[in-house]
C-alpha positions in Angstrom: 19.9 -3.1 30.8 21.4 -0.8 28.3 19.9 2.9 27.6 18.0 4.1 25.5 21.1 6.0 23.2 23.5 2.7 23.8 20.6 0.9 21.5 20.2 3.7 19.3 23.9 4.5 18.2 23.8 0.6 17.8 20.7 0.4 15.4 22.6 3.2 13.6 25.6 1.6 13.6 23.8 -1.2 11.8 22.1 1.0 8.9 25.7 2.4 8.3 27.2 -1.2 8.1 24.3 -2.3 5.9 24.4 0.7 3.8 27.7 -0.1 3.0 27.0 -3.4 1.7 24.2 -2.0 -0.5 26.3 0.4 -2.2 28.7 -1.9 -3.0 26.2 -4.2 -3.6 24.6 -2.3 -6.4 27.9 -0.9 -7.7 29.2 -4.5 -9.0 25.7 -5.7 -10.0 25.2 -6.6 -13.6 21.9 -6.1 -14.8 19.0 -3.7 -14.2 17.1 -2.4 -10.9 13.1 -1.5 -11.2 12.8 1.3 -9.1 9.5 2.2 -7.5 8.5 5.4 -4.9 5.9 6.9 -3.2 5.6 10.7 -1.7 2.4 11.0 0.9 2.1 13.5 3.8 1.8 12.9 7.3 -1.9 13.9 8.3 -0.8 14.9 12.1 2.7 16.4 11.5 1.8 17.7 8.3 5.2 16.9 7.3 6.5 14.8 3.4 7.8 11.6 3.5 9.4 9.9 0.7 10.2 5.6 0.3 12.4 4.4 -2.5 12.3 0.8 -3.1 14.7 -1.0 -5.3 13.7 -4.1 -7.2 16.1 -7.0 -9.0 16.6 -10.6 -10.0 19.9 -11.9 -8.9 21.9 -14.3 -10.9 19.8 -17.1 -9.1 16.9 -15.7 -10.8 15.5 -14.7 -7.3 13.5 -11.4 -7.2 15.5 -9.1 -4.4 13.6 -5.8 -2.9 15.1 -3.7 -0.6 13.7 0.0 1.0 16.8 1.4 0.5 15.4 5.4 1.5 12.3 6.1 3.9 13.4 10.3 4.6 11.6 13.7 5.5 11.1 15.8 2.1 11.2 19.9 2.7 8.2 21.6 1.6 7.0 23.1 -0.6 6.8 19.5 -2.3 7.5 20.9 -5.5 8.3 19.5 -8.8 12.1 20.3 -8.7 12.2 19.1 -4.8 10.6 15.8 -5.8 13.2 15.3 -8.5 15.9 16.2 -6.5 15.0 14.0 -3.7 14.8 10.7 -6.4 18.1 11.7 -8.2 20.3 12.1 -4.8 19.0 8.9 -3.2 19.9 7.5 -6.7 23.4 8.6 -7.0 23.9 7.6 -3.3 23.1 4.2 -3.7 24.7 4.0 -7.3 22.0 1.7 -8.9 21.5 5.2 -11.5 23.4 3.8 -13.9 20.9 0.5 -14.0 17.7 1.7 -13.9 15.1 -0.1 -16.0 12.1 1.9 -15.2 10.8 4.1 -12.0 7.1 3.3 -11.0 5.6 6.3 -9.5 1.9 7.5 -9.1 0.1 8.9 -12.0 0.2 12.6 -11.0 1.3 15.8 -13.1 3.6 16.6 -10.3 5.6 12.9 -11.2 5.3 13.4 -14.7 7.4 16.6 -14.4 9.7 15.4 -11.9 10.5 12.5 -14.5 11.5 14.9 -17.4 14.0 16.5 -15.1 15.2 13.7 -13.6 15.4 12.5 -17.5 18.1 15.4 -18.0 19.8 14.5 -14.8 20.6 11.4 -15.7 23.3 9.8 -18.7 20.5 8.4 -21.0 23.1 6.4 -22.6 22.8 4.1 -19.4 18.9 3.9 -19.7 16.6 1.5 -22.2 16.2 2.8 -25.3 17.3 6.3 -24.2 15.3 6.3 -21.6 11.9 6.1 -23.7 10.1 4.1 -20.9 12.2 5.3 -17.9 8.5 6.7 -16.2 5.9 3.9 -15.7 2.5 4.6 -14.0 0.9 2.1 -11.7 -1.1 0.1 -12.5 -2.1 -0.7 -8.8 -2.8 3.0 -8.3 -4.7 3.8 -11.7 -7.1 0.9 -10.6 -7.4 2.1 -7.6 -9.0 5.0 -8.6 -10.9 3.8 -11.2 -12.5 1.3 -7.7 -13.4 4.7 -5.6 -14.9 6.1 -8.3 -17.0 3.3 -9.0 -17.6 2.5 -5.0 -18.5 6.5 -5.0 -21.6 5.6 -6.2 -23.0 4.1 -3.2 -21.3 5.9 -0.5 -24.2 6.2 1.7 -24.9 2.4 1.7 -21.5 1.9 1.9 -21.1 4.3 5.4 -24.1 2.1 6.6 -22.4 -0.9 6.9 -18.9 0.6 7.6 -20.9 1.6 10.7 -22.4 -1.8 11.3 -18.6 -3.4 11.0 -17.7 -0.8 13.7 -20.3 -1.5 16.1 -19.4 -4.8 16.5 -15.7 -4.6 16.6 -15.0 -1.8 18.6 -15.0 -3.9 21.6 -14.6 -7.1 22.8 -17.8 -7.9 24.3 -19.7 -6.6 21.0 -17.4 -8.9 18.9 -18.1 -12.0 22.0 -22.0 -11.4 21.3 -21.6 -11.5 17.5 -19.9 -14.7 18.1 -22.4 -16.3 19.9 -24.9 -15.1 17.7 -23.1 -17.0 15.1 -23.1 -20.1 17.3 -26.5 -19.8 18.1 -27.9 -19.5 14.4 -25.3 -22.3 13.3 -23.2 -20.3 11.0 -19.5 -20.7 10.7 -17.5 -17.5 11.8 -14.2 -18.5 10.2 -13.6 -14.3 9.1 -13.6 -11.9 11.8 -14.8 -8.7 11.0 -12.7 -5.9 10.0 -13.1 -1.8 9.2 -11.5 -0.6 5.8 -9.1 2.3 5.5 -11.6 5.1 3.6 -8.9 5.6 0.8 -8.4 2.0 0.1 -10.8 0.6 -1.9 -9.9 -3.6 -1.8 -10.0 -2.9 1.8 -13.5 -1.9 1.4 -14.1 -4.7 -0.3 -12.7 -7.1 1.6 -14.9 -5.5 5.1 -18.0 -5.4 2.7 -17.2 -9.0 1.5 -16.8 -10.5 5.0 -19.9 -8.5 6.4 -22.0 -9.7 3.5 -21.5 -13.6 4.8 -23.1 -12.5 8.0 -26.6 -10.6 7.4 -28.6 -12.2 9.1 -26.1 -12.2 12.3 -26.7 -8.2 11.9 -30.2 -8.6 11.5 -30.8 -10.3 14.9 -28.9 -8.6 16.4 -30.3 -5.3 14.9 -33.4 -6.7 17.0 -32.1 -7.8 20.3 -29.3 -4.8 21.1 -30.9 -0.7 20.9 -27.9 0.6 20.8 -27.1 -1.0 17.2 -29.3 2.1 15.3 -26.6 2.0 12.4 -27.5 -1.5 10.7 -27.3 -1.8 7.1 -31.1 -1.6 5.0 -32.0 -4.9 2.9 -31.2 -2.4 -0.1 -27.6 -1.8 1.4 -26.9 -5.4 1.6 -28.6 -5.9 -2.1 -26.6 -3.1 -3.6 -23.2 -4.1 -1.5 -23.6 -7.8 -3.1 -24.0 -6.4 -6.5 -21.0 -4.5 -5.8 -18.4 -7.2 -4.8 -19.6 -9.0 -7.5 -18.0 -6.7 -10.1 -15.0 -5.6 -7.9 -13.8 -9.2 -7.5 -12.3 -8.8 -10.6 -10.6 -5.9 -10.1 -9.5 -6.9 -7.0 -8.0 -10.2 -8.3 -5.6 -7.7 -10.6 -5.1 -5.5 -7.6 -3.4 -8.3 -5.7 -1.8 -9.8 -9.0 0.0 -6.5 -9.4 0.9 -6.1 -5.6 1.3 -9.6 -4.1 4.2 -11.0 -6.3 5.5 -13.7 -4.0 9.6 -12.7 -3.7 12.5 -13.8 -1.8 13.0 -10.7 0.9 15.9 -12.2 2.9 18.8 -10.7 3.2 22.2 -11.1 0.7 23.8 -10.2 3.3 24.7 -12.1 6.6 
């Protein structure tokens, strides 16, 4: 078996090899790259982390996305760090002088960032001067406009975030809701699953699935006296009414993000 730093300088050896390809890749391509990023903080290590992803249709009219930067940002996270970040991993790669437009979150900190980097880069290179360089998105602005909305009903929504947890936080809770499916004759085809808190369609999609099995909650609210947390007839009324109106939102969520692409490698 090989050790731990034989692996290592071998996966690195890879990136660099890889790298290599990409630059040269994106130096002889002829059209343009989207370019979209993200900047979030690590909750634990309280450290920046910033992914730049590169998006383009070949000459086979196949839709190529590659992460081409995933790196620690210095803090203070300021406007001129941020900017300076983009425009380096940019220049590195050499796709700067095809940009199309840069997707970013709709923050003041971004829109700043994007007037510098503006100056930074030959507008003569970019559409129309660069007039539509910065594009907000759209994923994110209706995310926010679904927590707001969902903010409404947090309480009933905790309730049967903690019903969803009772039952799968261990197997034999999730083996009991089972059977009770199989006792009352109801199909359990969707296996129950907790949201992430800042996602709203993940809400949705635990509220959606829990809402198929009320009355699987509501027996069991009887039999086990541990399960104190289940979800009030109103909860269940107001968590309907709910999904109802997000379903559309969620249907442009996923039309935004789930663009069916062709990831695989140009490169053997």
């Amino acid at each position: 078996m090989v050790s731990r730093n034989t692996i290592r300088n071998d996966i690195v050896a890879m990136h660099s090899t890889q790298k290599e390809k990409m630059v040269n890749f994106f130096a002889s391509f002829r059209h343009r790259v989207a370019v979209t990023t993200d900047l979030w903080t690590s909750c634990y290590q309280k450290r920046g982390y910033m992914a730049v992803t590169t998006h383009c249709i070949d000459d086979s009219w196949n839709l190529k996305s590659f992460l081409i930067r995933f790196a620690y940002v210095t803090c203070p996270h300021t406007v001129e760090v941020i900017c300076e970040a983009l425009y380096e991993c940019l220049v590195e790669w050499h796709p700067d002088r095809k940009i199309s437009t840069i997707t970013l979150d709709n923050c003041t900190s971004n829109e700043k960032a994007m007037t510098i980097l503006l100056d930074k880069l030959d507008t003569s290179s970019l559409m129309l001067d660069g007039q539509f360089l910065h594009m907000r998105c759209a994923a994110r602005i209706l995310n926010l406009i679904g927590k707001d909305g969902m903010s409404v009903l947090e309480e009933g929504v905790e309730r049967v975030r903690d019903s969803v947890a009772f039952w799968s936080a261990m197997p034999k809770r999730h083996e009991k809701f089972e059977n009770m499916a199989k006792t009352l004759n109801m199909e359990h085809n969707r296996r129950l699953n907790l949201d992430c808190k800042t996602r709203w369609n993940s809400t949705y999609l635990m509220i959606s699935i829990a809402l198929q099995y009320i009355e699987i909650f509501e027996k069991l609210k009887a039999r086990e006296k541990k399960f104190d947390c289940c979800s009030t007839k109103d909860d269940w009324k107001f968590a309907k009414e709910m999904c109802d109106r997000l379903k559309l939102f969620f249907d442009i969520t996923e039309s935004f993000s789930g663009t069916i692409c062709n990831n695989k490698s140009l490169f053997p």
